[in-house]
Backbone as CSV, one residue per row, in Angstrom:
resi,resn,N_x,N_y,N_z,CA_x,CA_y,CA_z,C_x,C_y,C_z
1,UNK,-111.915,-24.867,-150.718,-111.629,-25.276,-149.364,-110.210,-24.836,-149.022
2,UNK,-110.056,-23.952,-147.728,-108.708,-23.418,-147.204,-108.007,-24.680,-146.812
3,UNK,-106.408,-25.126,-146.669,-105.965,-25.854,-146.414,-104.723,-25.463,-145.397
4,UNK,-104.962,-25.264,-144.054,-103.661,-24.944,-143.026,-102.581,-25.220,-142.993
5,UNK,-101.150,-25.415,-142.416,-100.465,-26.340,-142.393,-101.104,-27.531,-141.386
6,UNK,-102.052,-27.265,-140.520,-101.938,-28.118,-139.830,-103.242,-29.135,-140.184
7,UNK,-104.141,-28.717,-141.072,-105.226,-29.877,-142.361,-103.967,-30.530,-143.075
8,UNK,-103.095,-29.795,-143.814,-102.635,-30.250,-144.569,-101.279,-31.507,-144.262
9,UNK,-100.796,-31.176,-142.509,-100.022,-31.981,-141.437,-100.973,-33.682,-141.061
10,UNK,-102.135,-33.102,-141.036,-103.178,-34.329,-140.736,-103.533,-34.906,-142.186
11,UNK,-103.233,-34.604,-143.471,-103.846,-35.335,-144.417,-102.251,-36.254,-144.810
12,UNK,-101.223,-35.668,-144.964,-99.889,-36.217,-144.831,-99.780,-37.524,-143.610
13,UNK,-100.482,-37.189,-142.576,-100.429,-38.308,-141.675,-101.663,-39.609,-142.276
14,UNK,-102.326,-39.045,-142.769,-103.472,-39.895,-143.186,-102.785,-40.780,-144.628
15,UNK,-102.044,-40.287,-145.639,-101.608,-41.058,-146.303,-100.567,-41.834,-145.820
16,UNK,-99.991,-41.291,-145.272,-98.894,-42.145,-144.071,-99.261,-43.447,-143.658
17,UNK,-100.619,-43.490,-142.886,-101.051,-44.091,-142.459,-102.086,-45.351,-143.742
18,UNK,-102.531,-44.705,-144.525,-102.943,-45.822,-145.273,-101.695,-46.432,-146.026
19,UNK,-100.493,-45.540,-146.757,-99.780,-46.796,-147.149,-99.145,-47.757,-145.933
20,UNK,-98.762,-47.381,-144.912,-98.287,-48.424,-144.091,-99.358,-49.864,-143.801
21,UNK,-100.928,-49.109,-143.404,-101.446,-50.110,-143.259,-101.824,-50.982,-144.466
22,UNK,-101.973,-50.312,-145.953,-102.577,-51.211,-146.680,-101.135,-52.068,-147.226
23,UNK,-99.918,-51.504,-147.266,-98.655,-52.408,-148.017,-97.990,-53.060,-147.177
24,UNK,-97.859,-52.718,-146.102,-97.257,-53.319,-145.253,-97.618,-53.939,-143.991
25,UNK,-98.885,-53.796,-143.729,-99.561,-54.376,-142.122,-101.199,-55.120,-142.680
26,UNK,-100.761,-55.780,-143.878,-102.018,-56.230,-144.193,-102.130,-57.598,-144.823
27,UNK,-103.084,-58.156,-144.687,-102.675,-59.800,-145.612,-103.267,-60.245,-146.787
28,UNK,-102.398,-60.384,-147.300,-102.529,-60.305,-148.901,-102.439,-61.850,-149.470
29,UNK,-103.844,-62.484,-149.599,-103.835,-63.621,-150.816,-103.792,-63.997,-151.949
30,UNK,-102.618,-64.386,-152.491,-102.415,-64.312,-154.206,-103.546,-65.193,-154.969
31,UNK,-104.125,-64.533,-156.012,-104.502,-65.854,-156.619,-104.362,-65.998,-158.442
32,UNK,-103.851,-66.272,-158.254,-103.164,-66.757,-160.262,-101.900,-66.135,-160.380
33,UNK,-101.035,-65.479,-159.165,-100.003,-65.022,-159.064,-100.099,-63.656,-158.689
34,UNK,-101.577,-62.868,-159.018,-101.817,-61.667,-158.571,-102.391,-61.754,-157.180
35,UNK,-102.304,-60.432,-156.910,-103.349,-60.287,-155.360,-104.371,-59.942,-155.449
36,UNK,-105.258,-61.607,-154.948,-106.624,-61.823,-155.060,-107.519,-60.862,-153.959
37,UNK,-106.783,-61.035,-152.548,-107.735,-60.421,-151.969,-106.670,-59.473,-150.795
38,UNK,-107.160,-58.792,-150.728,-106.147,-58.265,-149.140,-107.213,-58.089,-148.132
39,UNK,-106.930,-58.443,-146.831,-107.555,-58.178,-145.300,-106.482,-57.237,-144.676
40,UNK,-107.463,-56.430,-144.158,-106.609,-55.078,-143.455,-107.394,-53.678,-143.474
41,UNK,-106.996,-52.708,-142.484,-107.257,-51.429,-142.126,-107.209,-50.582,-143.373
42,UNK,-106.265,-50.804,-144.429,-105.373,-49.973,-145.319,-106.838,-49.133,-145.836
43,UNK,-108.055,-49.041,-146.448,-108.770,-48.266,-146.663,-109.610,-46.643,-145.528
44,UNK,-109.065,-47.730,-143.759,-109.803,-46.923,-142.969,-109.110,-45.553,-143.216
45,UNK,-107.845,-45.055,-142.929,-107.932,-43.641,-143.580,-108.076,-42.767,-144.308
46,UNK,-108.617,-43.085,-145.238,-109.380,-42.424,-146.407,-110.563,-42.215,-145.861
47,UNK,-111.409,-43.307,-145.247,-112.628,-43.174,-144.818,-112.699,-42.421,-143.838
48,UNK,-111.778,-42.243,-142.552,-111.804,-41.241,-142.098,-111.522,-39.824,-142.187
49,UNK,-111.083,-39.634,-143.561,-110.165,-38.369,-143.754,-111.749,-38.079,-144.749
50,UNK,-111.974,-38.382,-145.200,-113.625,-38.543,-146.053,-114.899,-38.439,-145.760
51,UNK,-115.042,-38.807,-144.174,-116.011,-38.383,-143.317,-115.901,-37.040,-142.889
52,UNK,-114.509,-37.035,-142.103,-114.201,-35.831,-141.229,-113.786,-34.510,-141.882
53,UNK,-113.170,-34.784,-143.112,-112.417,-33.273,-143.757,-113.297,-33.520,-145.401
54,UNK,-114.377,-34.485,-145.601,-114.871,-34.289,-147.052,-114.331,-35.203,-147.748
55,UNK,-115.223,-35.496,-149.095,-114.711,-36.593,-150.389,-113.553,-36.156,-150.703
56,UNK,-113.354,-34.807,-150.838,-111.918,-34.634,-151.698,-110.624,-34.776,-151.080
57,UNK,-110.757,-34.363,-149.267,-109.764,-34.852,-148.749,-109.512,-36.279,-148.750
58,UNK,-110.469,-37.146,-148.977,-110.877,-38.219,-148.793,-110.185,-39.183,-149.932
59,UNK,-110.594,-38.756,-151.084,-109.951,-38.930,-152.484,-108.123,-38.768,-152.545
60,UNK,-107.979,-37.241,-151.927,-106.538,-36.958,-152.112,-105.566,-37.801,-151.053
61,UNK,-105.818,-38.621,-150.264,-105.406,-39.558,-149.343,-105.428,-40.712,-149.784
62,UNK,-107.143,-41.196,-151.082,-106.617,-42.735,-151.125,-105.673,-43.235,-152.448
63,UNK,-105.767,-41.946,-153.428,-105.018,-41.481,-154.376,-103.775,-41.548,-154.377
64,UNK,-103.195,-40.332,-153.411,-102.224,-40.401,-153.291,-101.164,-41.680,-152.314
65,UNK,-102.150,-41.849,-151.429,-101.520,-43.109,-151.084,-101.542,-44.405,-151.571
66,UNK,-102.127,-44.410,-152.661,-101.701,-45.763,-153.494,-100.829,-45.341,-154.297
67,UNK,-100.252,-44.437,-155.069,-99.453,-43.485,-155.768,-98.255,-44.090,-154.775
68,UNK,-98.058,-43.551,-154.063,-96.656,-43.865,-152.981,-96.313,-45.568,-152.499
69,UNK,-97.691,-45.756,-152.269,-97.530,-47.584,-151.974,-96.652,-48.252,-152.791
70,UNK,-97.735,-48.140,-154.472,-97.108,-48.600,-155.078,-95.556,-48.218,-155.721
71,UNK,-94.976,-47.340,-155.349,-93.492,-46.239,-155.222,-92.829,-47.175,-154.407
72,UNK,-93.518,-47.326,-153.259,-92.512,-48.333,-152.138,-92.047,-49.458,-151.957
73,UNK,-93.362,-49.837,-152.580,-93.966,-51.301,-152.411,-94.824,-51.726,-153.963
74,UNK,-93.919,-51.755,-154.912,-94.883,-52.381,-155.836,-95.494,-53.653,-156.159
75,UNK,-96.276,-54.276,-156.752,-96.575,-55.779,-157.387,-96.999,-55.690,-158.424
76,UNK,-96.385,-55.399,-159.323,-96.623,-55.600,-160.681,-96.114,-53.997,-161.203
77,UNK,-97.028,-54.029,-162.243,-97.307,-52.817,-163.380,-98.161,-51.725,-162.358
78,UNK,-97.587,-50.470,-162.217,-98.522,-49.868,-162.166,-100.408,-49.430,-162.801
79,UNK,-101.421,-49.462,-161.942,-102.482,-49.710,-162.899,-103.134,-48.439,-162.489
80,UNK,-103.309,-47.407,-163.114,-104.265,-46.304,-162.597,-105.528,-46.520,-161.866
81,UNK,-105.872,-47.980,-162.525,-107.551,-48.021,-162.481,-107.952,-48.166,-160.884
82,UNK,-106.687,-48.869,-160.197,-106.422,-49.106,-159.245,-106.704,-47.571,-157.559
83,UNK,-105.860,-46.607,-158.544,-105.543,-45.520,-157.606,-107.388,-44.397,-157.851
84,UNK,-107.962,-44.766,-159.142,-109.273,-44.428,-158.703,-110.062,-45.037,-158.084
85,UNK,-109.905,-46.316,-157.719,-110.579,-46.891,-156.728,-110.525,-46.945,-155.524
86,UNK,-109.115,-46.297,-155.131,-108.499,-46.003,-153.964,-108.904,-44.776,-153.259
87,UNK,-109.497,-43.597,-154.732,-110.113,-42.320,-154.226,-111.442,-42.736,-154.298
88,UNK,-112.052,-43.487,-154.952,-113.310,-43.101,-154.487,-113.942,-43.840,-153.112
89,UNK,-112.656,-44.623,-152.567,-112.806,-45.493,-151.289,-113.060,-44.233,-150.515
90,UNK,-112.281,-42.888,-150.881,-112.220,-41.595,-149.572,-113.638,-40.712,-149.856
91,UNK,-114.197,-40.954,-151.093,-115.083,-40.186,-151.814,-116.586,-40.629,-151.537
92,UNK,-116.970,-41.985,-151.582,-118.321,-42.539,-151.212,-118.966,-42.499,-149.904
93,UNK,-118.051,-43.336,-149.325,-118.403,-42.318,-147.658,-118.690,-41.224,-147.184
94,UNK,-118.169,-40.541,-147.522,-119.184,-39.109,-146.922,-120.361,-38.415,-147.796
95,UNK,-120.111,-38.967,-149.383,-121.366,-38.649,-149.983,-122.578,-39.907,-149.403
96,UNK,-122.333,-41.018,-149.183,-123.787,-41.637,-148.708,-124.267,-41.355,-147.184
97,UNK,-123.322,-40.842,-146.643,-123.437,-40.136,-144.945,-124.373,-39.215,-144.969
98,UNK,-123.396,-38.217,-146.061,-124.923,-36.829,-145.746,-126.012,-37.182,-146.456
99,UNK,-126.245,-38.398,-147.142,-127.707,-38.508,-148.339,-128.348,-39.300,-146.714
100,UNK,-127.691,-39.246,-145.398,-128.331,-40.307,-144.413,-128.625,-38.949,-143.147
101,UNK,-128.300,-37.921,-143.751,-128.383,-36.658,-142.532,-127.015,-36.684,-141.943
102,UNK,-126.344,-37.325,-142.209,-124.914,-37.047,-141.128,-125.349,-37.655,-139.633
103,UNK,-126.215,-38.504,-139.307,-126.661,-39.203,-138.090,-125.349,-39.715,-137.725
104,UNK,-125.317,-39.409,-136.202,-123.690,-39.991,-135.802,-124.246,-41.360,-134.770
105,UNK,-125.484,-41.711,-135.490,-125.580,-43.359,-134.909,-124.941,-44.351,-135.667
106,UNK,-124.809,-45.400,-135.334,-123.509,-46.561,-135.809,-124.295,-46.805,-136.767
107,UNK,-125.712,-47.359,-136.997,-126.064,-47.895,-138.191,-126.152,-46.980,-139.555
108,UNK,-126.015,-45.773,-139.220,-126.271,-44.954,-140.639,-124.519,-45.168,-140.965
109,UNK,-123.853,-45.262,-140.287,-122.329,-44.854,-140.588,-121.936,-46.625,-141.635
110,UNK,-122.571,-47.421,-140.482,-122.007,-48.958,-141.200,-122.650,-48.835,-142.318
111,UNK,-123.707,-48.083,-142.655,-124.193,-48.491,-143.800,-123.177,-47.638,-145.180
112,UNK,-122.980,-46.262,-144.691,-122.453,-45.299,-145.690,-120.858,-46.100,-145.440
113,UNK,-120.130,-46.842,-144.852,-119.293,-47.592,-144.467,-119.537,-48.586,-146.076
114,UNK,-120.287,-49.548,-145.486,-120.788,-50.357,-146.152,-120.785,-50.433,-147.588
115,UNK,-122.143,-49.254,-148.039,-122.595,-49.308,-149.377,-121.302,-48.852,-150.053
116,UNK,-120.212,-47.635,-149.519,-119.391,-47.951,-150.513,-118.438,-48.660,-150.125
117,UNK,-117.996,-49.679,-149.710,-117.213,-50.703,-149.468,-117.704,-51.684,-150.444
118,UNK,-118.889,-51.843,-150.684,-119.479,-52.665,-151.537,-119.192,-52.168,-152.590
119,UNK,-119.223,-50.938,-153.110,-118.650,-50.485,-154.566,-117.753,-50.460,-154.831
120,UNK,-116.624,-50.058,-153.869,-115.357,-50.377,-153.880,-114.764,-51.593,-154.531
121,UNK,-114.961,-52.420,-152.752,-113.906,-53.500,-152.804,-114.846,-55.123,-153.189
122,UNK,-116.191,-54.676,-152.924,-116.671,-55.908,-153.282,-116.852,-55.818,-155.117
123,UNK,-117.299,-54.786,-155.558,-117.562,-54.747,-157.487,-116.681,-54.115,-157.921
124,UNK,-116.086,-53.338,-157.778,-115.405,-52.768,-158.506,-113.787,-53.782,-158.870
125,UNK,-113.272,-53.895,-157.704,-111.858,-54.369,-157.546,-112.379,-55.722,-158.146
126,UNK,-112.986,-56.584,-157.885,-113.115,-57.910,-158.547,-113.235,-57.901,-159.629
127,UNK,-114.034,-56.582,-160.292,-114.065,-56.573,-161.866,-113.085,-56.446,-162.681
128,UNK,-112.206,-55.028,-161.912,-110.739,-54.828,-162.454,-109.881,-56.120,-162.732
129,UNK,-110.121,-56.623,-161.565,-108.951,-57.430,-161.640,-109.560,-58.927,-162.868
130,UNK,-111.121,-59.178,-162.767,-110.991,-60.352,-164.398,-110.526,-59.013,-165.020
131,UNK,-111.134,-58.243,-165.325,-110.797,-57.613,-166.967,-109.492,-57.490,-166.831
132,UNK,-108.406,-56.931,-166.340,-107.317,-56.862,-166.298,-106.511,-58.584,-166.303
133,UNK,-106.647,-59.104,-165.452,-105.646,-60.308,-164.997,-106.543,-61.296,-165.578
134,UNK,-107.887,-61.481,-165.548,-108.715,-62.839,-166.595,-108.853,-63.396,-165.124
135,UNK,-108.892,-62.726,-163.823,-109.477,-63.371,-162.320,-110.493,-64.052,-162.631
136,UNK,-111.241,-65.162,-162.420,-112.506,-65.657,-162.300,-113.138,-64.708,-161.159
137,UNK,-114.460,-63.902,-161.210,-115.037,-62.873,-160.725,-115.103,-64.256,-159.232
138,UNK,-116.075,-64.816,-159.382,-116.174,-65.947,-158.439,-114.892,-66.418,-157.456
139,UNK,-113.942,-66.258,-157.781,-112.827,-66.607,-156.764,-112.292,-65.275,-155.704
140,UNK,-112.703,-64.027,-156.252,-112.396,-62.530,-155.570,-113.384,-62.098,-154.928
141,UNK,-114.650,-62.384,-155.105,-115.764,-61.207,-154.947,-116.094,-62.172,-153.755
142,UNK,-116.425,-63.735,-152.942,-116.488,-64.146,-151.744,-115.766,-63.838,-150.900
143,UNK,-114.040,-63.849,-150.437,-113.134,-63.010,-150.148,-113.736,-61.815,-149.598
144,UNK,-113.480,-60.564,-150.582,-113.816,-59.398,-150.713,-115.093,-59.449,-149.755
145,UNK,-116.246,-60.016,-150.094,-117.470,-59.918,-149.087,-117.558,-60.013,-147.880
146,UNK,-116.546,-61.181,-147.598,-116.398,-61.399,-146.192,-115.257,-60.491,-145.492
147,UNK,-114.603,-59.888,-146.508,-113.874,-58.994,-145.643,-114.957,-57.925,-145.442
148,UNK,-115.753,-57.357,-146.126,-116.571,-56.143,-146.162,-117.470,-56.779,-144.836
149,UNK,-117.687,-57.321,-144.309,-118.827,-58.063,-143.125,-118.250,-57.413,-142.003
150,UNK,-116.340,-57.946,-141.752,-115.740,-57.792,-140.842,-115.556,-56.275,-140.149
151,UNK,-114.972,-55.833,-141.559,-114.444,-54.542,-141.815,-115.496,-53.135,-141.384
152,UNK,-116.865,-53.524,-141.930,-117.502,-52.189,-141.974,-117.854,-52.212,-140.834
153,UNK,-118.459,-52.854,-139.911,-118.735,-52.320,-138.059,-117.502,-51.989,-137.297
154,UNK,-116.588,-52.807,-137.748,-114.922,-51.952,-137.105,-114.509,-51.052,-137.324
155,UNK,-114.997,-50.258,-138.782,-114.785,-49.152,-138.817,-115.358,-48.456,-138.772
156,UNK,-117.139,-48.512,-138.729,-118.120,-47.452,-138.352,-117.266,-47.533,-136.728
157,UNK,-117.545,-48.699,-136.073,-116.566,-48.144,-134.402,-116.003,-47.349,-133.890
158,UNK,-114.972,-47.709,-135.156,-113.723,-46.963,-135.100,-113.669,-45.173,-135.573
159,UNK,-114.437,-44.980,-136.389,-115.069,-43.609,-136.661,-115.734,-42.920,-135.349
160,UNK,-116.660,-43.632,-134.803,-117.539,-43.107,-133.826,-116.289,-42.463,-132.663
161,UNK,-115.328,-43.395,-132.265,-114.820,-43.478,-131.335,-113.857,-42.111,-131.620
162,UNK,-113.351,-42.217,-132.802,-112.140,-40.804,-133.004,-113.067,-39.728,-133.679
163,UNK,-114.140,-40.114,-133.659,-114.754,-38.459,-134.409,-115.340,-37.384,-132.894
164,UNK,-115.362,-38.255,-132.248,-115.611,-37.485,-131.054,-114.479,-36.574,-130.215
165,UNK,-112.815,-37.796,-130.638,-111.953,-37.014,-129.962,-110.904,-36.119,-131.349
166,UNK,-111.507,-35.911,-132.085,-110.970,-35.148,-133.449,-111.728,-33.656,-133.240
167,UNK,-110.287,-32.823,-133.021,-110.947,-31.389,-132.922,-111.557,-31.065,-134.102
168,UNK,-112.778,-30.146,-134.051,-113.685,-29.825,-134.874,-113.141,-28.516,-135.743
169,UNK,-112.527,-28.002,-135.297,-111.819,-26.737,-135.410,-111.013,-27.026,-137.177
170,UNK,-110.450,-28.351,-137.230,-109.234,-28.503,-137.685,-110.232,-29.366,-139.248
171,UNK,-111.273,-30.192,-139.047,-111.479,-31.175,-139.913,-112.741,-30.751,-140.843
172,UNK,-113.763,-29.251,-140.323,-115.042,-29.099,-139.841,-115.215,-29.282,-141.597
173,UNK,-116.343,-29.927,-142.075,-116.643,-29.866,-143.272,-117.838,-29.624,-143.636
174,UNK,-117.992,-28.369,-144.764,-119.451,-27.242,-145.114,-119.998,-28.178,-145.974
175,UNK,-121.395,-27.940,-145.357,-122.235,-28.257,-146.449,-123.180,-29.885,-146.045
């Protein structure tokens, strides 16, 4: 995949944009001293950079912007396990999109929204965090669900609404 300055101007804005929203414009509930759950946007640019320019742009946005978050803004130990969960937040979305035809109706999107939001932030992150921190799975994964309820029609929305005004020229992704 060719990368312009000006793909590569919009993926810089896209990590931009997820560390601000996920470290700093988001709300974060501790629980056993770690952070149990966070509410917030901070995943939507990956998902959009993941729809519109592909998994890998998708990946290299949620990657690298947890890479920098935690640079800016740390809480704790750095944890890798963390920053692959952050890429495959940019990575699942557009692989369950095209297994749906790429339909630019809201329900195929909430769902490819959805199903990996559910792998994400509802199983994955709750697991990390018992095996890592000894979380009771039960105190993260209700949280997490109900953010995934809120979250995925606001951001299928929110997709619909900027994929229409996102030049095609700049994002177009083969295949």
């Amino acid at each position: 995949m060719k990368y312009s300055t000006r793909r590569l101007v919009i993926l810089a804005l896209m990590v931009s944009l997820n560390v601000v929203l996920t470290r700093f414009a988001s709300v974060r509930i501790a629980i056993g001293g770690v952070e149990g759950i966070r509410i917030g946007f901070g995943t939507f640019p990956s998902i959009l950079t993941g729809l519109t320019m592909g998994p890998l742009a998708g990946a290299m946005v949620g990657a690298v912007g947890d890479v920098i978050g935690f640079v800016l803004h740390p809480m704790g130990a750095y944890l890798p396990h963390f920053t692959v969960t952050a890429a495959l937040t940019g990575v699942l979305p557009p692989i369950l999109w095209k297994a749906m035809g790429r339909s630019e109706r809201f329900i195929p999107i909430v769902a490819a929204i959805g199903g990996s939001q559910l792998v994400t932030s509802v199983l994955l992150v709750p697991m990390l965090l018992n095996h890592l921190f000894s979380l009771p799975i039960a105190t993260t994964m209700p949280g997490a669900t109900v953010s995934l309820m809120m979250a995925a029609p606001i951001y299928a929305m929110l997709f619909l609404r900027l994929h229409k005004a996102i030049d095609p020229s700049v994002v177009a992704v083969k295949g």
